[in-house]
N, C-alpha and C positions, 0 to 999 in steps of 0.2 A: 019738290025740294030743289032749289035750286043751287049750282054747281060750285066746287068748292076754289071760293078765288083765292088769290094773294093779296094779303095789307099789311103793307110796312108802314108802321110807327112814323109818322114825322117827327118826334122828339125822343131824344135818349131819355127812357123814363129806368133810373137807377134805386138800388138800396145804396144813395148816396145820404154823405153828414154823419159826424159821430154820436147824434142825439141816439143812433140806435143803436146803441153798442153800450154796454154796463158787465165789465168782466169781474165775476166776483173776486175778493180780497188774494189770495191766497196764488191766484196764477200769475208770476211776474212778467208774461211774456205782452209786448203792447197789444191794445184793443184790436181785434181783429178787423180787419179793412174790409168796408160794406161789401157785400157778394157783387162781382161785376159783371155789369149786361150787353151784350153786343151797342156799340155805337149807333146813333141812327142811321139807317138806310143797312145796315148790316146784316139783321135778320128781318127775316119777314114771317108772315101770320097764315096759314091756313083756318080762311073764313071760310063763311059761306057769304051769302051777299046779302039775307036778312041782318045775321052778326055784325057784318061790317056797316049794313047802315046805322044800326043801332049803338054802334058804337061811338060812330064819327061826332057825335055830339059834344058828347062825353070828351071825346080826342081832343077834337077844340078847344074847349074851354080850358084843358088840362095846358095845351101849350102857352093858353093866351093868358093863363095862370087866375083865369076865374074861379075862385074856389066856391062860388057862390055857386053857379050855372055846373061848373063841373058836378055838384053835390045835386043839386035837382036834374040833374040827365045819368047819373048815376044807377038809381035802380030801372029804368029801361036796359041800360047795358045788362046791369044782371043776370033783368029776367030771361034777355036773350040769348045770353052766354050758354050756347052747349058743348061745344070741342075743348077740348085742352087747350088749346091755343087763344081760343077766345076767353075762356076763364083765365086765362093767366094773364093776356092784356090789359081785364077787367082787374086783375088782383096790385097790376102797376096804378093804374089810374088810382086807385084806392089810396096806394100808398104816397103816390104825389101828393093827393089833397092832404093827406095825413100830414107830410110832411111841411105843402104850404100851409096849414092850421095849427103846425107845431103840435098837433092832437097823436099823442103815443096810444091812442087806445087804437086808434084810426091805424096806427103805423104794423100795431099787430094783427089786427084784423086784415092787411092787407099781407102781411107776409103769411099768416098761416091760408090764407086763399090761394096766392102765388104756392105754397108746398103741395095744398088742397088740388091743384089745377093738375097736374100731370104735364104740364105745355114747361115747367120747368127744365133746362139742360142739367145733366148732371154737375157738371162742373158749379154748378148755383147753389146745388143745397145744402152743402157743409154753411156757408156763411146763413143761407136762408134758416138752418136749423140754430146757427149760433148766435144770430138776431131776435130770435124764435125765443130761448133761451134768455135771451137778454130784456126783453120788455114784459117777459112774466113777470120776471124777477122786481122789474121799476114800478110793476101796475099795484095797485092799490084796492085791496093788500096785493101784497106781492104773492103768487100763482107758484110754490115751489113743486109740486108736482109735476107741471106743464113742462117749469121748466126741466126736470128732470129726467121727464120724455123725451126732452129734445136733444139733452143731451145725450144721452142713449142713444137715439137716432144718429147724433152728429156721431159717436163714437164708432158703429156700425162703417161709415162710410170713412172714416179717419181713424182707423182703431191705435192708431202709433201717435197719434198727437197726444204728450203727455200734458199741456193747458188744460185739454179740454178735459181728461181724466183727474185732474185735481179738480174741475170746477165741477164735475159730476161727484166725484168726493164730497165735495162741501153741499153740494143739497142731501145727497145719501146723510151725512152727519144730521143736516137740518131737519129729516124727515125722522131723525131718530133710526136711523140704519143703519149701527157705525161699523156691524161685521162688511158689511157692503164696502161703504167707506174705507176702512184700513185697507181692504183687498186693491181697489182703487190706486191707492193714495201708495201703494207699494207696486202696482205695476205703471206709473207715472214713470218712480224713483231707475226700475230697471229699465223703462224706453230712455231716459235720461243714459244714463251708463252704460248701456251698448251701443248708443251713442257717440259717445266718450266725450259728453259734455257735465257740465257742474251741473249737480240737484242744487236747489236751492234748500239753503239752511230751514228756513220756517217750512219747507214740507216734509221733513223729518217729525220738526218738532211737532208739527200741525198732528200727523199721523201716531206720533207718539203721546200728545195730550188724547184723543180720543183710543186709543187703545187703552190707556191708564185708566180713565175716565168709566171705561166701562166693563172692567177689569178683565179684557184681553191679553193675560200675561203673556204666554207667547209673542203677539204681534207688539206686545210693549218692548218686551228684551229684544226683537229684532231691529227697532227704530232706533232704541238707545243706540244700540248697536253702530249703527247705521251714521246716527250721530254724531259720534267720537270719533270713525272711523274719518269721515269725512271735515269736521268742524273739532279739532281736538284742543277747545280752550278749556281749563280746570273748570269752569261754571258747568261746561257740558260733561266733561267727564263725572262732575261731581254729582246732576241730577238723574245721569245717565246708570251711573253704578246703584243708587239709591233705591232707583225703578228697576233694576235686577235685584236687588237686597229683597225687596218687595214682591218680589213674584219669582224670585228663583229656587225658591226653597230649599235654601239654606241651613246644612245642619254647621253643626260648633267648628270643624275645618272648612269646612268652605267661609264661613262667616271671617275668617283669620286671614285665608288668601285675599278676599273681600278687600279685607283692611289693609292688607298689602299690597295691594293694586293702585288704592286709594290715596297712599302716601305717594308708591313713584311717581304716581300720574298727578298729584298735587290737589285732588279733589280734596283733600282734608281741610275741612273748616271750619272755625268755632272750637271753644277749647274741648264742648263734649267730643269731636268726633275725635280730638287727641286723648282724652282721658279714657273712651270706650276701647281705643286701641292700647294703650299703654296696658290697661288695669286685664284685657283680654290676654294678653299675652303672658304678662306677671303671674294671673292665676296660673295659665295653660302650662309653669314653666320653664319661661323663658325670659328669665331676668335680663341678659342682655339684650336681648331687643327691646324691653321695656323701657330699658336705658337711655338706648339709643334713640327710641322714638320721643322718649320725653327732653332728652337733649337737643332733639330737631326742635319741636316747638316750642323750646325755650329761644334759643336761636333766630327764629320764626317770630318771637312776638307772639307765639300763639298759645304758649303755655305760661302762666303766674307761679312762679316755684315756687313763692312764699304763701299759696293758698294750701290750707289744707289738704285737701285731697289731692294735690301734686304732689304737695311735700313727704304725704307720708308713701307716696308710689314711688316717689327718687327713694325715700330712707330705706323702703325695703325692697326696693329690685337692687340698687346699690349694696347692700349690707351682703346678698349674696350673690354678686358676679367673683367676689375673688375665689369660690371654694366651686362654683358652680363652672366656671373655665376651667378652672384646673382638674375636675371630675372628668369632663369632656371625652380627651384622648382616650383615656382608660376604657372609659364607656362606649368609645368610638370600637375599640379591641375587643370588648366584649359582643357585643352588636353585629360583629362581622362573621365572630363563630357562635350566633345562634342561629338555633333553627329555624325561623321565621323573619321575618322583616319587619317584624313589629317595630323590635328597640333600636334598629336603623333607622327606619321612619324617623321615629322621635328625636335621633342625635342629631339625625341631617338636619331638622327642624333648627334644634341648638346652635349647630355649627351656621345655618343662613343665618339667623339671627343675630350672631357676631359679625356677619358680613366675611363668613369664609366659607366662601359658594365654591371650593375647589375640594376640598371635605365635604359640604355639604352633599355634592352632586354625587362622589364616591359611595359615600352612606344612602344615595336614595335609587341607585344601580344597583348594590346591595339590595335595598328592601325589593327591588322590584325580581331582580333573579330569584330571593327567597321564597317572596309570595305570603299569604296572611296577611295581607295589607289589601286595601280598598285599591286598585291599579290605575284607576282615575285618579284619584288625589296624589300621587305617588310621581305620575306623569306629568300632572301638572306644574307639583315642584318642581321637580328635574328641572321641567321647561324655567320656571322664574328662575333656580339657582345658574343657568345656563346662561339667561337672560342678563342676569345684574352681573356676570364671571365676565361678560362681553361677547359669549359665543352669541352673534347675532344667528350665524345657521345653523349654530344645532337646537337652541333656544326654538327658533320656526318650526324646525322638523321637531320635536318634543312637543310643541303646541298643538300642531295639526296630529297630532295622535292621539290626544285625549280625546276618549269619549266617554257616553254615560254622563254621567251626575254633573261631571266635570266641563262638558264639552262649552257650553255657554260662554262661564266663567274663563276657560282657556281663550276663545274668540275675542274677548277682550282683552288679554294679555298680547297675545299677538296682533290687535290693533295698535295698543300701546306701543309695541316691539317695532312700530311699523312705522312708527311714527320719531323712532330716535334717529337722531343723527349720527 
């Protein structure tokens, strides 16, 4: 065996050019810049000195840009290749010709050799793996499992780059993995935000369509979530509450808060979603909010009062707010010395509905010192009649205090809450 000499590269052979680089849809961050290799004459090669003759062939022709000769002195280099250092020489030369033939099959053959080699520096293999990654992806057919080894690898060694955690998302989804995926696709979101940089809008929504999708209602309500909190336009609020309507399991009071949430925040749209609220609350009621909500979407353009079904919801929420306010106070009296919080509940209900949240909030302190009320639903009023009264901090403190049934549906309140001026 003969003794292990030094061969430095006469040529910088690089993962240079953006043909190798294809960053799937969903990461907005720019293409990642080819892995960089020391300059020539900067690192040098533990051969031995069969290796290095058998290489210099190969060498040659790679600088004088033969891709002809380079490609027939090619597998002699191979064969000879036993060190790490010499397979990874071998795995450059690969990718030059690759890249003077313009041949991508060539360009990934030569980078998984260069990973395959061990004579790699660490500092190389994040891009060597995100290259890796990128030409599975463009080969034909495109290789998503490959690539989703590599990215796994790349994640190992970069576990905080949230790119690379979306774009490992997106093959997870591709392979039909979407529990994997949302996991993914939500610890992207919170590297982003302890960060204290912007998530991007479409990996909410990215994450939130494949949670719908596959009906992961938890990880849906927390996108939504997520959402609004961050991107609070009425389109989003309005798909956002939808996909909680859909998987929050919703009984008849929650379904009301729902609809009350839905108004401030302006998600209401189409006349049904004005007639399902108007007609929800007339039943449950509560004439003047029926009132009032079909007087918004008259207002709005969004309600037809000459349609039937408006007109006969105005004739009869209208026919009883005169007798129906005026019960009120008395009821309000009676409510306070009963034994339970039931018929508090309900007035405080009445009295928000008029849009008098300084009664209402009394009456729902009431139900809650009584007790016999559900104390999540009870809380979370509080918290709205608090809300829409102006108390922006007691409103907060009354949100974060609901839990149970409630706790969700309160999380979005207090995004709303979060979001006035």
């Amino acid at each position: 065996m003969n003794s292990v000499s030094r061969f430095a590269l006469g040529v910088a052979l690089t993962l240079g050019g953006a043909s190798l680089v294809a960053t799937p849809a969903l990461a907005k961050k720019d293409p990642p810049a080819p892995a960089a290799q020391p300059a020539a004459g900067t690192r040098t090669y533990n051969l031995t000195k069969e290796e290095r003759a058998a290489l210099a062939p190969t060498q040659k022709a790679v600088i004088a840009k033969d891709w002809a000769a380079a490609q027939a002195a090619l597998p002699a280099a191979q064969a000879a290749a036993q060190s790490p250092d010499a397979k990874y020489v071998v795995g450059q030369f690969i990718l030059q010709i690759g890249i003077g033939l313009n041949n991508e099959a060539m360009q990934a053959q030569a980078v998984d050799a260069l990973i395959a080699s061990g004579g790699a520096q660490p500092s190389e293999l994040p891009n060597l793996y995100r290259n890796q990654a990128a030409l599975a992806l463009r080969a034909s057919p495109p290789n998503s499992a490959k690539a989703e080894a590599a990215y796994a690898k790349l994640i190992e060694l970069v576990p905080n780059d949230p790119d690379t955690l979306v774009n490992l998302a997106k093959m997870k989804n591709d392979l039909r993995k979407p529990q994997e995926a949302v996991t993914l696709l939500d610890r992207a979101i919170d590297v982003k935000r302890a960060a204290g940089q912007p998530v991007d809008e479409s990996w909410y929504k990215y994450g939130l369509k494949i949670a719908y999708d596959n009906r992961l209602g938890p990880q849906a309500v927390k996108f939504s979530r997520g959402l609004v909190s961050a991107y609070p336009t009425k389109e989003n609020w309005r798909d956002s509450l939808l996909v909680y309507r859909d998987y929050g399991n919703l009984d008849s009071a929650g379904k009301l808060d729902l609809l009350r949430l839905m108004r401030v925040s302006k998600a209401l749209a189409g006349e049904r979603d004005w007639y399902d609220y108007a007609s929800t609350v007339n039943d449950a009621g509560f004439p003047g909010e029926a009132k009032a909500v079909l007087d918004e979407g008259v207002a709005l353009h969004m309600v037809d009062p000459k349609k039937q079904a408006f007109a006969e919801l105005l004739r009869t929420s209208s026919a009883r707010l005169a007798g129906d306010r005026a019960s009120l106070t008395a009821e309000a009296t009676r409510a306070m010395a009963a034994p339970t919080g039931v018929t508090a509940l309900k007035i405080g209900d009445g009295f928000y509905g008029y849009g008098d949240y300084a009664k209402a909030i009394e009456l729902y302190r009431a139900a809650q010192s009584k007790g016999g009320v559900d104390p999540s639903t009870v809380q979370l009023r509080l918290g709205m009649a608090l809300a829409m009264s102006g108390d922006r901090a007691g409103a907060e403190t009354a949100f974060r205090a609901v839990t149970g049934s409630r706790a969700d549906l309160a999380a979005y309140w207090l995004s709303w809450l979060n979001q006035r001026g």
